[in-house]
ROFI-838283 format. One record per residue (C-alpha): x, z, y. Coordinates in steps of 0.1 Angstrom, whole numbers, padded with zeros to 4 digits, always signed. Example, Ala and Ser with C-alpha at 12.3 -4.5 7.8 and 13.67 -1.06 7.14 Angstrom:
2
+0123+0078-0045/+0137+0071-0011/
This chain:
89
+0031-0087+0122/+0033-0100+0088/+0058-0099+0061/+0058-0121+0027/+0047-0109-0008/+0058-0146-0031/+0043-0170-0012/+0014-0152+0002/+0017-0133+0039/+0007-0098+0044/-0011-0089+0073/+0006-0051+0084/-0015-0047+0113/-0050-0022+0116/-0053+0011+0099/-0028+0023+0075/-0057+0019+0049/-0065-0020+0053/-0023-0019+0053/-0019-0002+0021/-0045-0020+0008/-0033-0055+0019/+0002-0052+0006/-0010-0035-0027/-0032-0065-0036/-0003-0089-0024/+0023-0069-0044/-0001-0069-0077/-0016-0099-0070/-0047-0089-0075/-0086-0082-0050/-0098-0061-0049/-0084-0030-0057/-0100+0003-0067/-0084+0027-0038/-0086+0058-0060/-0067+0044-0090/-0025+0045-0092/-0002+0021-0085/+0008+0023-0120/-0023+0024-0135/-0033-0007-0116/-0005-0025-0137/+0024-0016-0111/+0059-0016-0121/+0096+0001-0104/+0101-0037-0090/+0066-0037-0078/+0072+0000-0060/+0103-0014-0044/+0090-0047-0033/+0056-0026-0016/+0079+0004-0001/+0100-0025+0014/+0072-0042+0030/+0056-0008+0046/+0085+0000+0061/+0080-0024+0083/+0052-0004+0099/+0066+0032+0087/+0103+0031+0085/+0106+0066+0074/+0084+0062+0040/+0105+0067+0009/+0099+0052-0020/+0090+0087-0039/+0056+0090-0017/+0043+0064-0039/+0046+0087-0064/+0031+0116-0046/+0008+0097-0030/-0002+0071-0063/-0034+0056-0047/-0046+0035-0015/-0064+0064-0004/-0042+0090-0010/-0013+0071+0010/-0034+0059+0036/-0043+0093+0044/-0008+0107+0043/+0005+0078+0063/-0022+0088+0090/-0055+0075+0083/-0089+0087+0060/-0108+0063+0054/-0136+0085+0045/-0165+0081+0070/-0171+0113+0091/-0202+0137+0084/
């Protein structure tokens, strides 16, 4: 499945971290991005929240747009939508 961010398409399939990680560089329009730094700090702004919430719903329909906010970075939200990307010991 893959769902537009401008012109460029957004691959939502894999684990929720290559997802995250996908639509955050399509959203910011930027590669690659740092997984431990916020959305905000990245250069994010409320449009740019909205447009990436909208776009993961399509894989996690229940996500709301305030676990950006509690969950600011790739890694964090990857691991709360279900996947840490950490390698195991």
């Amino acid at each position: 499945m893959t769902e537009q961010a401008g012109s460029r398409p957004v691959r939502l399939e894999g684990t929720p971290y290559d997802v995250v990680m996908a639509v955050w560089s399509a959203v910011l329009a930027e590669e690659p991005i740092d997984q431990n730094v916020g959305f905000f700090d990245l250069g994010a702004t409320s449009a740019d929240v909205l447009s990436a919430v909208e776009m993961l719903r399509c894989r996690w329909p229940d996500l709301r747009v305030v676990d950006i906010f509690l969950h600011p970075t790739v890694h964090a939200l990857a691991a709360f939508l279900g996947d840490d990307p950490r390698p195991n010991p």
